[in-house]
C-alpha positions in Angstrom: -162.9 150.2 -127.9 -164.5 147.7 -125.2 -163.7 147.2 -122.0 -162.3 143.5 -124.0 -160.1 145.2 -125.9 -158.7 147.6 -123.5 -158.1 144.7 -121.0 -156.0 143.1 -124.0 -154.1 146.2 -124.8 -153.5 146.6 -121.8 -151.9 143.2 -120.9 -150.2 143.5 -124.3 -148.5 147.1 -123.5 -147.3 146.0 -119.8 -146.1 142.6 -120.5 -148.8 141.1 -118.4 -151.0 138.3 -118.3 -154.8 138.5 -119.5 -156.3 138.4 -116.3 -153.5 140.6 -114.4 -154.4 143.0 -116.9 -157.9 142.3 -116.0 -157.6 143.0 -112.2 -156.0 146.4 -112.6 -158.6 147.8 -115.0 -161.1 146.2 -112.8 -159.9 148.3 -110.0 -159.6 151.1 -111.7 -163.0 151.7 -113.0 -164.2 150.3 -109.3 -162.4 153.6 -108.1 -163.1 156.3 -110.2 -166.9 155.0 -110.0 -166.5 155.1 -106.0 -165.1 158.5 -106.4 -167.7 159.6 -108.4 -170.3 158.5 -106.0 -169.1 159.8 -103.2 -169.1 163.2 -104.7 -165.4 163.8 -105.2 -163.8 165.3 -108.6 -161.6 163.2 -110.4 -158.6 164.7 -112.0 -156.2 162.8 -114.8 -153.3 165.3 -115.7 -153.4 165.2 -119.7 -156.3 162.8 -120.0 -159.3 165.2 -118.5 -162.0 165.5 -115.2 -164.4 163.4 -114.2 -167.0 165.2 -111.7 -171.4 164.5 -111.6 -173.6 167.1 -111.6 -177.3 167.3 -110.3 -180.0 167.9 -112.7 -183.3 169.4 -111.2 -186.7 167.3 -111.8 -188.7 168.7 -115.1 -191.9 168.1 -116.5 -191.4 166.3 -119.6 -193.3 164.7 -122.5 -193.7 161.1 -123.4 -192.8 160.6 -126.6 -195.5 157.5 -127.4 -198.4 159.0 -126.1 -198.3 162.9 -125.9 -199.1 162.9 -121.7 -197.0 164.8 -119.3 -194.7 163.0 -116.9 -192.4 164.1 -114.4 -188.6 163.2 -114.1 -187.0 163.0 -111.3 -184.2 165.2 -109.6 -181.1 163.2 -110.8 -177.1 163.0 -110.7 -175.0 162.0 -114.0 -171.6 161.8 -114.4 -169.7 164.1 -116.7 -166.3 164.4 -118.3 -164.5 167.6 -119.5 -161.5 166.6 -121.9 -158.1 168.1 -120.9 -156.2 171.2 -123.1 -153.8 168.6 -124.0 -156.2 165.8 -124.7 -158.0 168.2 -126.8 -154.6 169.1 -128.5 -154.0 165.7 -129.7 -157.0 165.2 -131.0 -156.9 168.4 -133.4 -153.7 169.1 -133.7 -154.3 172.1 -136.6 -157.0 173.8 -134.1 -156.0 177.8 -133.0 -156.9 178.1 -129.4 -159.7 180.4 -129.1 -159.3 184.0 -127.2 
């Protein structure tokens, strides 16, 4: 799903307009990315965390020519699905022990 097509099932679900619709996914993303970069965890009850995590620097390979290049120290984000999201989306799965 794009961000298009949320937008429009969004508007369609609330009984909005388009660009109402818009303006609140808008703003959401614009927060969770500010909470992301500000170093803060982000926690949706049923839906999952959203968190970044720092990745040293490596020596790495470059894949075209064979020579040895370094990559730099760097922070990604990362998302860890909820027991419940997890749940829905294999309903026939045992927990593990």
């Amino acid at each position: 799903m794009t961000k298009s097509e949320l937008i429009d099932k969004f508007a369609k679900n609330a009984d909005i307009s388009r660009q109402r619709a818009a303006h609140i996914v808008d703003a959401f993303f614009d927060s969770l990315i500010a909470g992301l970069a500000s170093g803060n965890r982000i926690e949706i009850r049923n839906f999952g965390n959203f968190s970044v995590r720092d990745y040293r620097g490596y020596i790495g390979r470059n894949p075209k020519s064979g020579d040895s290049v370094y990559v730099q120290e760097k922070v990604l984000p990362y998302f860890k699905a909820s027991l419940a999201l997890r749940r829905m989306l294999n309903p026939g799965e045992q927990p593990s022990k």
